[in-house]
N, C-alpha and C positions, 0 to 999 in steps of 0.2 A: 579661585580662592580655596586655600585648603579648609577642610572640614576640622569641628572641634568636637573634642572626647571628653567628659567629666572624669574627673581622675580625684584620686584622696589620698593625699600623703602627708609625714609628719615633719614640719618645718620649723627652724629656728628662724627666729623674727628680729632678735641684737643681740651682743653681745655678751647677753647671757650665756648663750649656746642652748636653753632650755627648747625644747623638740615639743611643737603639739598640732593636734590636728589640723590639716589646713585642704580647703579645696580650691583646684584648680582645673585646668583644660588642658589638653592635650592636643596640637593639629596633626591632622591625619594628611598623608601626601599622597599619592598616586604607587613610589618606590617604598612607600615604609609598612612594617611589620609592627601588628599592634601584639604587645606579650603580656599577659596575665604575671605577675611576678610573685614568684613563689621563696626565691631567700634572696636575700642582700646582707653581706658583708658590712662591717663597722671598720675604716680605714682610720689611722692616723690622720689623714688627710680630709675626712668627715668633721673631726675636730678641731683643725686646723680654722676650716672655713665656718663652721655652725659660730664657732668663739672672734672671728675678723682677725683671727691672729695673724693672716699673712697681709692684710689692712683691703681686701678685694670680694668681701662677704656684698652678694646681692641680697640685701633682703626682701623677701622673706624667702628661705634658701633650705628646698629640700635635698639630703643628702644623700648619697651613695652610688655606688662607684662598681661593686660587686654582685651583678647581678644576675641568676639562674631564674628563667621561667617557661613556661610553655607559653607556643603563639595562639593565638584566639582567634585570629584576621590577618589578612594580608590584603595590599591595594593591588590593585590591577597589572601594575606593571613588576609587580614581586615572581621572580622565577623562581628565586632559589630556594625557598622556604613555602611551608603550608601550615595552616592549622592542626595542633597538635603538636609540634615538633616541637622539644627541648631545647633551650638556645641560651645562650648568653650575653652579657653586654658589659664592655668595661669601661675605661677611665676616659674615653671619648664617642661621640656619637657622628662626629661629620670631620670635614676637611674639606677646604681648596679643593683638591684634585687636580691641579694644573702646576704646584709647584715641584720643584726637584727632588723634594723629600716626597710627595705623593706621586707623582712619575717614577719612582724609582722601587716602590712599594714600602717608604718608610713611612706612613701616612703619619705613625705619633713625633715625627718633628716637623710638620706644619706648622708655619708661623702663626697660622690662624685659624688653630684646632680648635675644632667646639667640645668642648668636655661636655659628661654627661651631667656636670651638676653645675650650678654658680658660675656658668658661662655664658655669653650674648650668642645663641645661635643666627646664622647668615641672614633669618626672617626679622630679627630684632626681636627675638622674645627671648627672656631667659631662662637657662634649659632648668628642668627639675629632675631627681635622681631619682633611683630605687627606692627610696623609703616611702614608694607608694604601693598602688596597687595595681596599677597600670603604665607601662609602657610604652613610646611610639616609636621606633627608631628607621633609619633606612635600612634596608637589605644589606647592604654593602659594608655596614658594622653592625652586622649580627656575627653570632658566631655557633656552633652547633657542639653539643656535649654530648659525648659519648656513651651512649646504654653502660648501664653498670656503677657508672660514677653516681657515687652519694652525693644528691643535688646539694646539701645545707655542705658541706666540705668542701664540693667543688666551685663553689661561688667566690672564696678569694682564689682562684685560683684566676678569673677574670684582672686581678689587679696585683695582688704578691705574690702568685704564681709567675705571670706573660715576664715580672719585672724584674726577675731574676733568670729567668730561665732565657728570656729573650739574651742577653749580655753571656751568659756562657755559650749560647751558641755562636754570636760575630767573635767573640777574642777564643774559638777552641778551648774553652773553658769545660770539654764535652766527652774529653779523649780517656778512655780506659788507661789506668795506672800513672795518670797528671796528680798531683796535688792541688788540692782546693784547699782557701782561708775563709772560711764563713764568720765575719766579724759582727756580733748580736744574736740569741735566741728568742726572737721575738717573730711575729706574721711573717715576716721578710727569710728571716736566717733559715727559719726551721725549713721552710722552702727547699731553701738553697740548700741546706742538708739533704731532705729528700731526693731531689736533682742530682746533685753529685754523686751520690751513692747509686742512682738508678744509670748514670753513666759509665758507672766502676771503677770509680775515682775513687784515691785515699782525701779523706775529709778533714780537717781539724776546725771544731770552732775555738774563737777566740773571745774569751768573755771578760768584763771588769769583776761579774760575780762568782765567786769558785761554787757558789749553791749551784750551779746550771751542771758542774759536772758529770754529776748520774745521768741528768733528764737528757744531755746532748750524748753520750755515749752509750748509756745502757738501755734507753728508751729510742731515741731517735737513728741511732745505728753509728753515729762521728767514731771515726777510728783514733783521734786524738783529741786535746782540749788546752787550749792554754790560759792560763791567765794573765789578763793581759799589762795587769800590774805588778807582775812578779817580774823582776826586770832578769833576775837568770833564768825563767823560763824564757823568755824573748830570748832572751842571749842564745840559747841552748836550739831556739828553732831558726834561727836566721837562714838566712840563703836557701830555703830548703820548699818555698810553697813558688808553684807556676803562677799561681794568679788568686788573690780574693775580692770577695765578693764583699763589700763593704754597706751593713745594712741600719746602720745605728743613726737615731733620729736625730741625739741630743750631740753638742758640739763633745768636741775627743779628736789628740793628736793623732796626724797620722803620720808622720814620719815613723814613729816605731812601726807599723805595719808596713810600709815599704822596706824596711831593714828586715823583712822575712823572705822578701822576694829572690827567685834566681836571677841572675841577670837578665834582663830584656823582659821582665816580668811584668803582670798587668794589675792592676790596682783598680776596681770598676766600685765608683761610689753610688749608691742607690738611693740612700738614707737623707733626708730633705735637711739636717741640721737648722737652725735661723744664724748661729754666729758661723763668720766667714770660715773656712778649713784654710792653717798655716800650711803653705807647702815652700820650704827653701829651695831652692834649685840644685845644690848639691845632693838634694835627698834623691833624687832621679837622673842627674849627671850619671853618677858613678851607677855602672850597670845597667847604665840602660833604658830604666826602667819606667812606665810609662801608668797615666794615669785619665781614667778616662771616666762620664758619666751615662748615667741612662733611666729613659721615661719610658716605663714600661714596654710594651711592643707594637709591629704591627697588628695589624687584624690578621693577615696570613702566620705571623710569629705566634700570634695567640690562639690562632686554631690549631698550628701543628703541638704548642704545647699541652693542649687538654686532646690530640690525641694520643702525644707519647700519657700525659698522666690517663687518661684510658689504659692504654697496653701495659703501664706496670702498677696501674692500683693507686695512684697517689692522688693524694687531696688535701687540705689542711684539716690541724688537730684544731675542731672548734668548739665554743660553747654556744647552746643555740640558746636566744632568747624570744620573750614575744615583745611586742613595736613597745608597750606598757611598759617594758624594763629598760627601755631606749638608753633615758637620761642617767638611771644609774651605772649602765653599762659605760658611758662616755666619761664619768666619774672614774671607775675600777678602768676604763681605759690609762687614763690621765696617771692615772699610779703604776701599771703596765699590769695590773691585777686579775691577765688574761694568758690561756694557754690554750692557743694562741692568736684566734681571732674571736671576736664577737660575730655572732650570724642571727639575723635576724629571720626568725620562720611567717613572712608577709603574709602570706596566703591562710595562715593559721592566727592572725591576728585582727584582733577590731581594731581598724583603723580609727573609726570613728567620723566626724564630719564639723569642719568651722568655714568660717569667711577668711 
């Protein structure tokens, strides 16, 4: 029977979404790595489930998804890792292992993925996220962060990092002098900016706001910018991008951004909208053109990313809060009143202690 750990984290309890202290337990396995967690990220998708907005909130439901810590412990049968070692954990914590998406090394399209948060893991407990202070994962979805990487930065890179950069590498979305469409400047885009430029890619984001224009080219590096309701700028950029990266949360056509495409060009949507996306079939008849989705990455896609983001210095632009500023951050979220993620510094905060 596996062993239990007292763990303290902050959890939403209905459909408030309101975050407060809660204690729970942790089981310890033979293969898992116990991690001290030092920052977690504030996803979209912490808000999504803290509020039941997608209708599948466990409560009482600790959240997060983006997590940097050092290990403290390893069980017995842990090889790969030790105490003291910098590590990571993202948007899943287990898998099958026997279906064709994990045989194959795709493990984030298991039909029966245990996320790390407001999910049934295999034992029947449901799992609790970052917004603790303790961690238990197995080896086999840890991930290791690279010396040099500013830990409160690189912890989205656990979740808007793997989930953009995973998708330019399967569609060659990676090639020196390709153009890239980064549709939204938010957690997701600015990514995707950083990425494409560390590739040697020409960039252009595409925004409904013309205020992003400085921030996306004279701050972030974009070599162009369009807006996306100025119907002659679309006009003017047509046929001209290889592939974008499609990162916006709220519903938005997308036919106009397939009318940027070269022929046989790739359209990857990342961005969870709740209303359906209209796609006609003439809109990708003609050219080709091909439209494809993506959940994050694997565990190997997510380590090779946060070595490339090693080797060329990238991380996210984040504001760091303590667990205390939780709820109003989920607030200034909900307005998008963030540039560009919320980080939570765990390790630097009193968690505090309830039932």
């Amino acid at each position: 029977m596996a062993k239990g750990m007292p763990a303290v984290g902050w959890a939403a309890r209905d459909t408030s979404g309101v975050l407060s202290p809660y204690s729970f337990s942790r089981a310890l396995k033979d293969d898992d790595v116990t991690i001290k967690v030092l920052f977690c990220g504030l996803c979209h998708t912490d808000l999504h489930i803290a509020k039941n907005e997608w209708g599948n909130a466990l409560y009482p439901v600790v959240p997060g998804h983006e997590i940097v810590g050092v290990v403290t412990d390893v069980g017995p049968g842990v090889k790969n890792f030790k105490a003291g070692d910098t590590v990571g954990v993202g948007y899943f914590i287990d898998s099958c292992r026997s279906c064709v998406s994990c045989g194959s090394g795709h493990e984030n399209h298991c039909p029966t993925l245990v996320l790390t948060s407001n999910a049934v893991d295999y034992d029947g407990a449901t799992t609790q996220g970052g917004f603790s202070d303790v961690l238990v994962v197995d080896q086999g979805y840890v991930v290791r962060v690279p010396e040099g990487l500013p830990l409160d930065g690189a912890a989205p890179l656990l979740c808007a990092g793997v989930t953009v950069y995973s998708p330019m590498m399967e569609f060659g979305l990676n090639a020196p002098g390709k153009h890239l469409g980064v549709v939204g400047l938010g957690g997701l885009g600015h990514m995707a900016v950083k990425f494409g430029k560390a590739f040697g890619m020409t960039v252009t984001v595409i925004s409904s706001s013309p205020r992003k224009r400085e921030e996306a080219v004279e701050r972030l590096g974009a070599d162009a910018f369009l807006v996306s309701q100025d119907s002659e700028q679309m006009k003017a950029a047509a046929g001209t991008m290889d592939g974008i990266i499609d990162t916006v949360s709220a519903g938005h056509p997308i036919v106009p951004l397939l009318e940027l495409l070269k022929p046989r060009g790739q359209l990857v949507v990342v961005g969870a909208p709740s209303t359906p996306l209209e796609l006609p079939a003439y809109a990708i008849i003609g050219g080709g053109k091909r439209v494809a989705g993506n959940l994050v990455g694997s565990v190997a896609s997510c380590q090779a990313m946060l070595d490339f983001a090693g080797k060329h210095g990238i991380t996210a632009d984040v504001e760091v809060v303590k667990m205390d500023y939780v709820n109003t951050a989920v607030e200034r979220l909900e307005r998008n009143d963030v540039r560009y993620r919320f980080v939570i510094d765990v390790a630097g905060s009193q968690l505090g202690a309830a039932a």
